[in-house]
MIGUKE-446333 format. One record per residue: residue in one letter; x, y, z of N, C-alpha, C, CB in turn. Coordinates in steps of 0.1 Angstrom, whole numbers, padded with zeros to 4 digits, always signed. Glycine has a CB too. Example, Ala and Ser with C-alpha at 12.3 -4.5 7.8 and 13.67 -1.06 7.14 Angstrom:
a+0132-0057+0078+0123-0045+0078+0132-0033+0078+0113-0045+0090/s+0128-0022+0071+0137-0011+0071+0129+0000+0079+0141-0006+0057/
REM end
This chain:
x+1201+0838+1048+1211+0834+1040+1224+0842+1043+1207+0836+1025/x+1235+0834+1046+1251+0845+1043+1254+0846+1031+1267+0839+1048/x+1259+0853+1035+1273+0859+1026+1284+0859+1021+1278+0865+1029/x+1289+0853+1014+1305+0846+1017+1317+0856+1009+1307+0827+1009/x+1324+0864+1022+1332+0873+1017+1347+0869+1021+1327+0886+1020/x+1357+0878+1019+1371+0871+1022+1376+0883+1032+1382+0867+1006/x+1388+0883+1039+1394+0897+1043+1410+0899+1039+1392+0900+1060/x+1413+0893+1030+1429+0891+1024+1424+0890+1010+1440+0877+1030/x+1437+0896+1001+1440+0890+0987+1442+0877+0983+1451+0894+0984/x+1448+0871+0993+1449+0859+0989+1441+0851+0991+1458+0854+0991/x+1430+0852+0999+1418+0844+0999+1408+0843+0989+1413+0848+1008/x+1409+0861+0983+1405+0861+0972+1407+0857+0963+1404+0868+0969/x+1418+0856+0960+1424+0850+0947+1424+0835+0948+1438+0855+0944/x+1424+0831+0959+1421+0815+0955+1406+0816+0955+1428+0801+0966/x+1397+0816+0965+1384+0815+0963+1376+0819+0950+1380+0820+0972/x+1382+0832+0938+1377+0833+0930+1385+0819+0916+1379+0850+0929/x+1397+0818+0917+1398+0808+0911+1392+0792+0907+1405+0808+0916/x+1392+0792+0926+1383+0777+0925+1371+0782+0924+1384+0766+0937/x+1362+0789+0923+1350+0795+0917+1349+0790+0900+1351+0812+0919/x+1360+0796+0895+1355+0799+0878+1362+0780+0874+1368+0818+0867/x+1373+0773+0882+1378+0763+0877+1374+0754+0873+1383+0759+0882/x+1359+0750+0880+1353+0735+0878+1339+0738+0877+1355+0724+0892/x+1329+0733+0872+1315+0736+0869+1308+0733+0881+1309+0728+0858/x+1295+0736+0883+1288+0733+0898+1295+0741+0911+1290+0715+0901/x+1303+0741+0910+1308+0745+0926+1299+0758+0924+1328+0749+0930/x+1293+0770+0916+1288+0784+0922+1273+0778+0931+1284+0797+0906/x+1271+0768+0922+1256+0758+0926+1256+0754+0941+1254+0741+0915/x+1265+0752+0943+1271+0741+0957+1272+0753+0968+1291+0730+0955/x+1273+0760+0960+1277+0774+0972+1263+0776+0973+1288+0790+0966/x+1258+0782+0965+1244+0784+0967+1239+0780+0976+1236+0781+0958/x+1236+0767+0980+1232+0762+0986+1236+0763+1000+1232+0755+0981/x+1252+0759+1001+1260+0761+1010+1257+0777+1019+1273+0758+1003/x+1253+0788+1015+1256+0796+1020+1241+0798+1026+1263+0806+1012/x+1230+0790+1028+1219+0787+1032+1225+0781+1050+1210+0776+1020/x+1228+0772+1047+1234+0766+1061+1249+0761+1061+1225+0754+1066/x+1261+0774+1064+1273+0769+1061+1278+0754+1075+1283+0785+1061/x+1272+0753+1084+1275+0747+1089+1267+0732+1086+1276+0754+1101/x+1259+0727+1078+1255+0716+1076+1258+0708+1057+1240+0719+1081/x+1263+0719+1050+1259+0714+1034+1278+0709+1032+1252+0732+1019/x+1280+0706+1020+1293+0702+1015+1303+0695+1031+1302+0719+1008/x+1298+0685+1035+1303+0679+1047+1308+0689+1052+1312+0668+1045/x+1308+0701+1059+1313+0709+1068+1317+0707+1079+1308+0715+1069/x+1327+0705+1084+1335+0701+1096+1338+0715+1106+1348+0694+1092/x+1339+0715+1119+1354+0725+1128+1364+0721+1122+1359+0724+1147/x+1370+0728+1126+1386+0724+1125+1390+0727+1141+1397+0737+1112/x+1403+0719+1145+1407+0715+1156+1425+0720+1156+1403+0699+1156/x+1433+0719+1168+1444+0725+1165+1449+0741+1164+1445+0720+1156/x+1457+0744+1155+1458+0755+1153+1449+0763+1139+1471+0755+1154/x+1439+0759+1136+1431+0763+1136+1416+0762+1141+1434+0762+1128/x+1415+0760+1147+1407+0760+1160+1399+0771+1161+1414+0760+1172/x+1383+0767+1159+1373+0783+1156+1366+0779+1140+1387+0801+1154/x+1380+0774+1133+1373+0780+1119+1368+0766+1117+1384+0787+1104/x+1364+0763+1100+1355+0752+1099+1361+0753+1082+1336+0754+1105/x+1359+0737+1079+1360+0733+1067+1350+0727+1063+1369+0726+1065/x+1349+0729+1045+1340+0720+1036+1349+0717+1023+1324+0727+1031/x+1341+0707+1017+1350+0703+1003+1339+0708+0997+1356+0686+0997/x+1345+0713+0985+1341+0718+0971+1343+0713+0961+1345+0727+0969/x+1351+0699+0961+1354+0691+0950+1364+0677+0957+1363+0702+0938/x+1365+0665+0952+1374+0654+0958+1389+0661+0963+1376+0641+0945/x+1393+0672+0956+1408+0676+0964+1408+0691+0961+1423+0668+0957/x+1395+0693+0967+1389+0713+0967+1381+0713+0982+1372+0718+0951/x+1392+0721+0989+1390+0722+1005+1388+0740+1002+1407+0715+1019/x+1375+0742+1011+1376+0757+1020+1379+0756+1032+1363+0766+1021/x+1383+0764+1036+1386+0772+1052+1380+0780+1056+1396+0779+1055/x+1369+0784+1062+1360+0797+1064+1358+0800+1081+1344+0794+1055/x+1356+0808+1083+1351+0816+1098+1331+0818+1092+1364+0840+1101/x+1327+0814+1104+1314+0820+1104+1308+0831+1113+1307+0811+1105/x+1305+0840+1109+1301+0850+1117+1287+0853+1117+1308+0861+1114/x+1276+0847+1127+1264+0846+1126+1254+0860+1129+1262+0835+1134/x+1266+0869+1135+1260+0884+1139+1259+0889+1123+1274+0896+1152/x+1263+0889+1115+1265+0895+1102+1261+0889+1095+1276+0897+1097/x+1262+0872+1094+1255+0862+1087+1268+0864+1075+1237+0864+1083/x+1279+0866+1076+1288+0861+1067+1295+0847+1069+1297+0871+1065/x+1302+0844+1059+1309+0833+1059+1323+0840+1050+1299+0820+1051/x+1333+0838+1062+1343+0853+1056+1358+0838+1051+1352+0872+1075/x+1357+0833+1043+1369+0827+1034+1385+0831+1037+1366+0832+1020/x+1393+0821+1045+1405+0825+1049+1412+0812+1039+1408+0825+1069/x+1408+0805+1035+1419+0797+1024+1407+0792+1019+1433+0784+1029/x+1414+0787+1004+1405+0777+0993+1420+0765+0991+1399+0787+0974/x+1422+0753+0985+1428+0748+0980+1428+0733+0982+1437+0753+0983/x+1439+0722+0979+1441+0712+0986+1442+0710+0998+1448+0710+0982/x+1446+0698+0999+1447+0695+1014+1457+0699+1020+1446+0683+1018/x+1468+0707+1013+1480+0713+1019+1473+0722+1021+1494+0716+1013/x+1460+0729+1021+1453+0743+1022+1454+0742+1041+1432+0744+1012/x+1453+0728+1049+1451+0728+1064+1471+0733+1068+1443+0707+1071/x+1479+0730+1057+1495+0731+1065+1496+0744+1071+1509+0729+1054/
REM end
């Protein structure tokens, strides 16, 4: 199982946000942090972000995350809308 930690304030602060905002999402994670690259439609990302990978968390609730399989974290670089990819 990972981990899902952040390495900025502001990652934190949105990811704890959209945490407490909507019901289910701690559930979805749960799960999610079993296999971050298969649960909540998880995609790469392409471009200039390139490396990292997305899932939704809600119809207009996007993460951004890095996986690091040596550590087994899942380290959170944005939460938000879909302005969360601008």
């Amino acid at each position: 199982m990972y981990n899902i930690t952040t390495r900025s304030q502001r990652a934190e602060k949105q990811f704890r946000e959209a945490l407490y905002s909507r019901p289910g999402i701690s559930q979805k994670l749960e799960n999610f942090r079993l296999d971050p690259r298969r649960h909540l439609d998880a995609h790469k990302l392409k471009g200039k972000l390139d490396g990292k990978w997305s899932c939704s968390l809600g119809w207009d609730l996007r993460m951004i995350y890095e996986i690091d399989d040596d550590t087994k974290e899942i380290i959170v670089v944005a939460v938000g809308s879909h302005k969360v990819y601008g």
